[in-house]
LUMGUDREN-428641 format. One record per residue (C-alpha): residue in three letters; x, y, z. Coordinates in steps of 0.02 Angstrom, whole numbers, plus 50000, padded with zeros to 5 digits. Example, Ala and Ser with C-alpha at 12.3 -4.5 7.8 and 13.67 -1.06 7.14 Angstrom:
% LUMGUDREN-428641
ALA506154977550390 SER506844994750357 
% end
This chain:
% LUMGUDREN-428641
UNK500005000050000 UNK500605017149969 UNK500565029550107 UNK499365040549994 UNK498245027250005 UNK498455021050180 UNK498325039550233 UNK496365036950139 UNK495925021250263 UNK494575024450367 UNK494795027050557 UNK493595022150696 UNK493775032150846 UNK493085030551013 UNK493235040051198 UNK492315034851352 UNK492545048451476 UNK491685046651667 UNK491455062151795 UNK490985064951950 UNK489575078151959 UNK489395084752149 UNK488125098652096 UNK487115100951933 UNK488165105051807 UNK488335109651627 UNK489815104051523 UNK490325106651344 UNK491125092551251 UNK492555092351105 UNK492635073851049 UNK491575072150891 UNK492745071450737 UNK492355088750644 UNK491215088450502 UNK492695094350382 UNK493845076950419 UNK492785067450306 UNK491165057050283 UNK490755053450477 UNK489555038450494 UNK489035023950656 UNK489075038550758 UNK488535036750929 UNK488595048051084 UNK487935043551225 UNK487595049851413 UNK487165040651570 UNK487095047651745 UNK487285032851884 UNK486985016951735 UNK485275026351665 UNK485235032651499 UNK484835050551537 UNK483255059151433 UNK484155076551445 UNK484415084251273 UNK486265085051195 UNK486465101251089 UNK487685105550964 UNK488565119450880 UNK489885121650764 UNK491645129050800 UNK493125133950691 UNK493805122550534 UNK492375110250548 UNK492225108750745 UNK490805100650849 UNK490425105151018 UNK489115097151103 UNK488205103551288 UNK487935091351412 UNK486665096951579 UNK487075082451688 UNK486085079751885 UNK487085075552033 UNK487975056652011 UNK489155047851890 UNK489065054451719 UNK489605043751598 UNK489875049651422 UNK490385037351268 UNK490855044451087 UNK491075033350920 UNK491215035350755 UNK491795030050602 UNK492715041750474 UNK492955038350275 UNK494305054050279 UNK494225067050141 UNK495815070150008 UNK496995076850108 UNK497235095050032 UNK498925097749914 UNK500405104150016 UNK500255122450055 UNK501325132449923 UNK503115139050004 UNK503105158449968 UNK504105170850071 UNK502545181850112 UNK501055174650231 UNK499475178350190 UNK498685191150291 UNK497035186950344 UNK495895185350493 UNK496255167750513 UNK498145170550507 UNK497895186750645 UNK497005177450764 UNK498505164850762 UNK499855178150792 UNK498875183750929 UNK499645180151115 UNK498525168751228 UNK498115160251379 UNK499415145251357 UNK500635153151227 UNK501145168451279 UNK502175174651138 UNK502395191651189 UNK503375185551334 UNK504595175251226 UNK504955188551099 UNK506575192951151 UNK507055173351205 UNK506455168751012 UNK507455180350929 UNK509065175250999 UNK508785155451045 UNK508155153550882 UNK509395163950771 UNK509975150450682 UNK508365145750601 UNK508285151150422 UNK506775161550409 UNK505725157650261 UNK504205144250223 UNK504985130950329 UNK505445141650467 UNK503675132650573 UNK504505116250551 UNK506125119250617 UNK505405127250768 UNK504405110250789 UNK506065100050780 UNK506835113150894 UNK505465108851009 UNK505525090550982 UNK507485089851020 UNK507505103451170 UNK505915094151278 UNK505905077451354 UNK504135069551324 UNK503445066451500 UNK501605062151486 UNK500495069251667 UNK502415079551700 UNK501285094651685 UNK499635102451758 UNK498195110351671 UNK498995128451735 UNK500525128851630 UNK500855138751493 UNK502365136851381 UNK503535147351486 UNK503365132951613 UNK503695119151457 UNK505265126951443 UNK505715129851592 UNK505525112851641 UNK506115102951468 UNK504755091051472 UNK503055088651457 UNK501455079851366 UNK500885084451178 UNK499725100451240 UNK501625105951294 UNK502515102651160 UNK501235110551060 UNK501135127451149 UNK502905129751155 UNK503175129050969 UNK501705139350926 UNK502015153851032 UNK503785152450997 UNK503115152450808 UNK502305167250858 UNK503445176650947 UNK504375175950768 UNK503035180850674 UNK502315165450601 UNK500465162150638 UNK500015144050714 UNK498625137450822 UNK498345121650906 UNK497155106850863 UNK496585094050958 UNK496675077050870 UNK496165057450860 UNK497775050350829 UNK497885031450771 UNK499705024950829 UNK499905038450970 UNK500705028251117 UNK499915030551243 UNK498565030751182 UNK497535046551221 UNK496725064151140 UNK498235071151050 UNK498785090551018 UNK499795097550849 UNK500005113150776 UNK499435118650618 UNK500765134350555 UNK500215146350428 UNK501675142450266 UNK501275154450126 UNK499135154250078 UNK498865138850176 UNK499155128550336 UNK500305112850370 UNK500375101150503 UNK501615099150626 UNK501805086450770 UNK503385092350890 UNK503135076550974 UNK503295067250812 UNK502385052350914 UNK500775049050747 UNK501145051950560 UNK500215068350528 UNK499205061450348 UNK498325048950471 UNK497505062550608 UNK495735065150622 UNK495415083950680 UNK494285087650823 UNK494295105150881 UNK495485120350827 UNK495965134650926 UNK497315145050996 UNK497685135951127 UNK497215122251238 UNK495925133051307 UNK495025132351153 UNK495205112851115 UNK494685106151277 UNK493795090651268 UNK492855095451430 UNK492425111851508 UNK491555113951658 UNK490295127551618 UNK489245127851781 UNK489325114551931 UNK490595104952031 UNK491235091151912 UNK492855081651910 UNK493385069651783 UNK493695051851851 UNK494375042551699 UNK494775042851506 UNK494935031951387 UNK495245034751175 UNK495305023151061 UNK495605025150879 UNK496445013450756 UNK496465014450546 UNK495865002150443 UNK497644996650372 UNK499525000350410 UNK499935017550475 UNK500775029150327 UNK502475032150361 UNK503025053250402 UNK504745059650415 UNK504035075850488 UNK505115084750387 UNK503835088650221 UNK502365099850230 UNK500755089750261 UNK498935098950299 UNK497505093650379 UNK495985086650319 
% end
């Protein structure tokens, strides 16, 4: 099989994600595969509270590049929550073309903007002389990401859900959200928009909800995966934001909840492509 074809398989994803919910609570879920990955179908989400299939309605709405984010009103107990789906993946899109300029556009602003993780205009100054060295140019985002991938040691649960890159670096390790903030606000902090997205990654070990960065190169927007852990042509995009604070795939909008235990699954239907993380790929 070609890895243009095994990149085509289709993937079957699952999560299975129980909380504790002390007082009524509303909670807003990212695990659905976005509509723009591909033809979704056997899709299933369902919600118990204490065993009982719960008669509360689920609502939707649609986020950035595709994104589905569904509202959960839970009652006091254990919440249960299951996700699957199966995804026949779209054509991946044609490289993005290398050109010196980026396109300026609103997309490409809101990714240069500092943000609650990836706070760029801290690391300005740190950038601009760690990262001399880097040719600037169209693959300037991908040797930040192997700068990234050869500086941090990955340490999965070596970080908490209140640091922000600084901390990453600080510390030279941390999970994939970690990896990923650190090279896109140090993409940032040179000038290159980037973002984060929240992925289904088949091969990720362990397995669990994976973050990469998508870099603005020229008109378009490649992949990158500083953790280099899943080839990129086989990810199945879930949410897309700035930062992790965008792509959660649980927020706590109202109640006391706390998340007792996770579990993804998500496998492809042949062998895994192969990805040197060195060409530009982009994302379904």
């Amino acid at each position: 099989m070609t890895p243009s074809s095994a990149a085509g398989a289709i993937r079957h994803v699952a999560c299975n994600l129980e909380f504790e919910v002390s007082s009524a609570a509303v909670l807003a879920l990212q695990v659905a595969a976005a509509s723009t990955a591909g033809e979704v179908f056997d899709e299933r989400l369902d919600v118990r509270l204490d065993g009982v299939e719960t008669n509360r309605p689920v609502s939707e709405a649609a986020t950035d590049r595709g994104g589905r984010l569904h509202v959960v009103h839970a009652d006091t107990g254990r919440l249960a929550i299951s996700y699957q789906a199966s995804i026949r993946p779209r054509k991946l899109p044609a490289p993005p073309v290398a050109t010196e300029e980026v396109a300026v556009d609103a997309e490409a602003i809101a990714a240069l903007r500092q943000s609650r993780y990836c706070p760029s205009d801290a690391m300005i100054g740190f950038a601009a002389v760690e990262l001399a060295h880097l040719e600037a140019g169209p693959a300037l985002a991908a040797s930040v990401a192997a700068w990234v991938f050869e500086r941090l040691a990955y340490v999965p649960g070596s970080s908490d859900t209140l640091d922000t890159a600084v901390d990453t670096l600080l510390a030279g390790a941390g999970s994939c959200r970690d990896f990923s903030h650190l090279t896109i606000t140090l993409c940032r902090a040179l000038g290159v928009p980037a973002r984060l997205v929240a992925v289904y990654a088949p091969g990720l070990s362990p397995m669990d909800f994976h973050a990469v960065v998508e870099a603005r190169r020229g008109t378009g927007w490649e992949v990158l995966d500083p953790t280099r852990l899943a080839p990129r042509s086989s990810l199945t995009r879930i949410a897309t934001g700035r930062d992790a604070a965008d792509t959660a795939f649980a927020t706590t909008l109202r109640g006391d909840v706390e998340l007792m235990s996770s579990e993804v699954i998500t496998v492809i239907d042949d062998d895994l492509p192969p990805d040197d993380h060195v060409g530009p790929i982009s994302l379904a």
